[in-house]
C-alpha positions as CSV (number, residue, x, y, z in Angstrom):
1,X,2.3,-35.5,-38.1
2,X,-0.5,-35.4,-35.7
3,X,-4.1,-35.1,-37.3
4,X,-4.9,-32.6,-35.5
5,X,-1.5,-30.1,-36.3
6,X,-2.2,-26.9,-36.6
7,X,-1.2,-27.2,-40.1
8,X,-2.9,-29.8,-41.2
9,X,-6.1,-27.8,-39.6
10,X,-5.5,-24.7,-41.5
11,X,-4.8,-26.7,-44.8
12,X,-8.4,-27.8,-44.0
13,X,-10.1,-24.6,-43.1
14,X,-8.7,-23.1,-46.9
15,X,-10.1,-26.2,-48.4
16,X,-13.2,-25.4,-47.1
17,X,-12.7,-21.7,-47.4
18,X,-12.7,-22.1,-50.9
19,X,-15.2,-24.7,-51.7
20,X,-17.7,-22.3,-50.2
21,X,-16.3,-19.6,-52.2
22,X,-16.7,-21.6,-55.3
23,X,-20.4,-22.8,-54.2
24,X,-21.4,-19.2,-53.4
25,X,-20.5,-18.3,-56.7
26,X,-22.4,-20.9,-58.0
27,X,-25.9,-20.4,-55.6
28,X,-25.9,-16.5,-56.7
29,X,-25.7,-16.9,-60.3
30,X,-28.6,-18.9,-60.3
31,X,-31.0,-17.2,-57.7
32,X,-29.5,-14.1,-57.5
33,X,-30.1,-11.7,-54.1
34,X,-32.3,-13.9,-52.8
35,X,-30.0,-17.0,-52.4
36,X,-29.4,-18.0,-48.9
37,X,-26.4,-19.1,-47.3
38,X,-28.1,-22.4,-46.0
39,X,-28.1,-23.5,-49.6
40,X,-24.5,-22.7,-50.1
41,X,-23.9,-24.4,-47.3
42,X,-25.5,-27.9,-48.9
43,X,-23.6,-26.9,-51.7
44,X,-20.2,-26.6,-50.3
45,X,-20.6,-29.8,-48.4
46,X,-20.0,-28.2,-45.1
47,X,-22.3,-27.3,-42.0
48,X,-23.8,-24.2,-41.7
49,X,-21.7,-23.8,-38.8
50,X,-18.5,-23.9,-40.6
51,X,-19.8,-21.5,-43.0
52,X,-20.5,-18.5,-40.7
53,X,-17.3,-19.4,-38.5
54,X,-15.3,-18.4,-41.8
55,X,-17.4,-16.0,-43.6
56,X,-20.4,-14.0,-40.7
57,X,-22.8,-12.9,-43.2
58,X,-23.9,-12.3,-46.8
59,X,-21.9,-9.9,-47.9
60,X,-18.7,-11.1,-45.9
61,X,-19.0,-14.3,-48.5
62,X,-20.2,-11.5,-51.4
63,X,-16.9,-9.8,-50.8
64,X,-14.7,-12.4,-50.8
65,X,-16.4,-13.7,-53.7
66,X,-15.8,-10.3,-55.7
67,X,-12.3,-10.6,-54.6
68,X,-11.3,-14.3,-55.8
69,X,-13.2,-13.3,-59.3
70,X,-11.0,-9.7,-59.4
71,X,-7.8,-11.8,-58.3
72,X,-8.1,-14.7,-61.2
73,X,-10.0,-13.1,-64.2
74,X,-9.0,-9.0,-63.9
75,X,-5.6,-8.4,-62.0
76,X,-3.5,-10.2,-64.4
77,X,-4.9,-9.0,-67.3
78,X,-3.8,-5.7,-65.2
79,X,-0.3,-6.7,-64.5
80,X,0.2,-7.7,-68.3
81,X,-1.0,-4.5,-70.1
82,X,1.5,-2.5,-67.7
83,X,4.1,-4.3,-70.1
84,X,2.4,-4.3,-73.2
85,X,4.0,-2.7,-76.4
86,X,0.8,-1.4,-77.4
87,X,-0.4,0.4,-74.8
88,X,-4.0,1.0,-76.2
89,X,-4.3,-2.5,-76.2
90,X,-3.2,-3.0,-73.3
91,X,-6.0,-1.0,-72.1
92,X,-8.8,-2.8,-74.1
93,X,-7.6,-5.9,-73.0
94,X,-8.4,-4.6,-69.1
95,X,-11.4,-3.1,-70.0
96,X,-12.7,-6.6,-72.0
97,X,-11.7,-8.7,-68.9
98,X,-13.3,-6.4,-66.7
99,X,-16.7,-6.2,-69.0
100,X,-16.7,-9.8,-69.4
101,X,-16.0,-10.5,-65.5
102,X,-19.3,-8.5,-65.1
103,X,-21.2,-10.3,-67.2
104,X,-20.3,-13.6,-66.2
105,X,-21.3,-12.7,-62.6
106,X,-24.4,-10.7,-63.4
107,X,-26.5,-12.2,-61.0
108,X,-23.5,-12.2,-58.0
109,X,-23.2,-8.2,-58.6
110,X,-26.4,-8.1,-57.9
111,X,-26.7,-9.7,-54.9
112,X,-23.7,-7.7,-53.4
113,X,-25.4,-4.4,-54.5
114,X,-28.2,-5.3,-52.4
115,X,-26.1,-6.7,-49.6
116,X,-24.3,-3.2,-49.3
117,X,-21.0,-4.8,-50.7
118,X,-20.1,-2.3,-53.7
119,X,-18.8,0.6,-51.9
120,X,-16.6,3.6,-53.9
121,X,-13.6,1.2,-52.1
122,X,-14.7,-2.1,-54.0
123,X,-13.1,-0.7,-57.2
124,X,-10.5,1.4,-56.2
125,X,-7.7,-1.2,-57.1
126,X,-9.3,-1.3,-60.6
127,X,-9.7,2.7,-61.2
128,X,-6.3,3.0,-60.0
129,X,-5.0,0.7,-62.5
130,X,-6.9,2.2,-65.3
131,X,-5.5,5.7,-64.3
132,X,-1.6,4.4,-64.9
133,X,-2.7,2.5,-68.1
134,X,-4.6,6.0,-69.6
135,X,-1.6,8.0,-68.4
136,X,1.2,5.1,-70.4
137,X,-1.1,5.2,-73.4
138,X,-1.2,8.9,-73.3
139,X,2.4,9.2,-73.1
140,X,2.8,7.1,-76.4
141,X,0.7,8.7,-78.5
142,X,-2.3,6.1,-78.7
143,X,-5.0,7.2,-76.3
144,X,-6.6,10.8,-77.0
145,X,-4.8,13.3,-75.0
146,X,-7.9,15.5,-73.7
147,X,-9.0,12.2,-71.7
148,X,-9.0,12.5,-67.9
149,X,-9.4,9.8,-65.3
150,X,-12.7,10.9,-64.3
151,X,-13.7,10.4,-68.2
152,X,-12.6,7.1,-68.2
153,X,-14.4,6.0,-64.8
154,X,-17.4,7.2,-66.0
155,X,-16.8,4.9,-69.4
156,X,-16.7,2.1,-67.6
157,X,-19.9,2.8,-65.3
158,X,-21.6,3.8,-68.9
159,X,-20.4,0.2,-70.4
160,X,-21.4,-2.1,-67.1
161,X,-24.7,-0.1,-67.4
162,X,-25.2,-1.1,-70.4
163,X,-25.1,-5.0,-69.6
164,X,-28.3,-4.1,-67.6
165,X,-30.4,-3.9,-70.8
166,X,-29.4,-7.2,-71.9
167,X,-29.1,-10.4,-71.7
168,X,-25.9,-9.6,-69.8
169,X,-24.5,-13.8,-71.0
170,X,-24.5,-13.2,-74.1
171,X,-22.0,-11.1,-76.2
172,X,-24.3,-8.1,-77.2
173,X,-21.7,-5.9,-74.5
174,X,-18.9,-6.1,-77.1
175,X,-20.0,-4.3,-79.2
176,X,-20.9,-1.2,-77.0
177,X,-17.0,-1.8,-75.9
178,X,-16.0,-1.5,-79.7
179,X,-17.8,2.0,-80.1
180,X,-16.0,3.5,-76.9
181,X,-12.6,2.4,-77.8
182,X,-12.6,3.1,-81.1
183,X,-13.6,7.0,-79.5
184,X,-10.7,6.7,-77.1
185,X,-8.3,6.8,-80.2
186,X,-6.9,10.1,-81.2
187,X,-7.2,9.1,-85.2
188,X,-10.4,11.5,-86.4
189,X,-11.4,12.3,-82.7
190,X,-13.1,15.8,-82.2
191,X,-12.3,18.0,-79.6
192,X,-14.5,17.4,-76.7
193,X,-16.9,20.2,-76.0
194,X,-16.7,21.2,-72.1
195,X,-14.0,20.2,-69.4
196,X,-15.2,16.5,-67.2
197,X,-17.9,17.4,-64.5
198,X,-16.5,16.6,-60.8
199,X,-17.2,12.9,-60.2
200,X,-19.8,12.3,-57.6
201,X,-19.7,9.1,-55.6
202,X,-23.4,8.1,-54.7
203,X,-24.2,5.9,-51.6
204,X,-25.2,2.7,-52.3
């Protein structure tokens, strides 16, 4: 096979596809927003060139970033509690991986926040997902029946906010988790007091 083949170049443009991924990961969890794509570059081992041919900008490498995380630590936690006997666990399970995804990439969040990156379309996969698990658990009996999508969204927005008053890489999120599942039970729960307010999307 030549060394040149069109193959053989693609097989290289994914390797280096990916070791700048996995730098980029690394530069903006330790400097945060203010990393620059020259030092990822060093840290991929590729020229700057090569860089902006695969990835233009900041947040092109932000997104695809966000996406690689989603794809290894969040989707398959999604794809097993669509099949799990207990349906409320199921649904912690998701909202664990998803809380501890945050947290591992605090400072990468951050950066695509400021880059313009998380967009009401960023999550969409992930609110979607939670909408079929509360609907399954709902169905069985083990998730509070007066719940509505809109409720849960706003739970998880309320739990990721909560990582900002803390040192998000350490476990002190848990237990904020604990207290909203254990109110997304039907055992004991009160009847809420007024119907969920229409979500309102705000521009980043």
């Amino acid at each position: 096979m030549a060394l040149d083949s069109p193959r053989l170049l693609r097989a290289d443009a994914a390797r280096n596809a990916e070791k700048i991924i996995r730098a980029a990961r690394e530069v903006f969890t330790e400097q945060g927003p203010d990393a620059h794509l020259d030092d990822v570059a060093r840290r991929a081992g590729v020229a700057a060139a090569t860089l902006f041919r695969r990835f233009p900008d900041k947040a092109a490498l932000l997104r695809a970033v966000l996406d690689q995380r989603f794809a290894g630590l969040v989707r398959p936690v999604i794809q097993a509690a669509a099949h799990d006997p207990d349906p409320a666990v199921g649904l912690a399970r998701v909202l664990e991986a998803a809380l501890e995804s945050v947290a591992s990439d605090y400072n990468v969040l951050a950066a695509a926040r400021t880059a313009g990156v998380l967009t009401p379309a960023t999550g969409q996969e992930f609110f979607t997902a939670l909408d079929a698990l509360l609907a399954r658990g709902q169905h069985a009996g083990a998730i509070r029946a007066d719940l509505v999508p809109d409720d849960l969204h706003r739970i998880v927005v309320m739990l990721v906010s909560v990582l900002w008053t803390m040192e998000p890489r350490e476990d002190g999120w848990r237990r904020y988790l604990a207290l909203v599942l254990d109110g997304l039970t039907p055992t004991g729960a009160r009847p809420l007091p007024c119907p969920a307010p229409e979500l309102r999307t705000r521009t980043p």
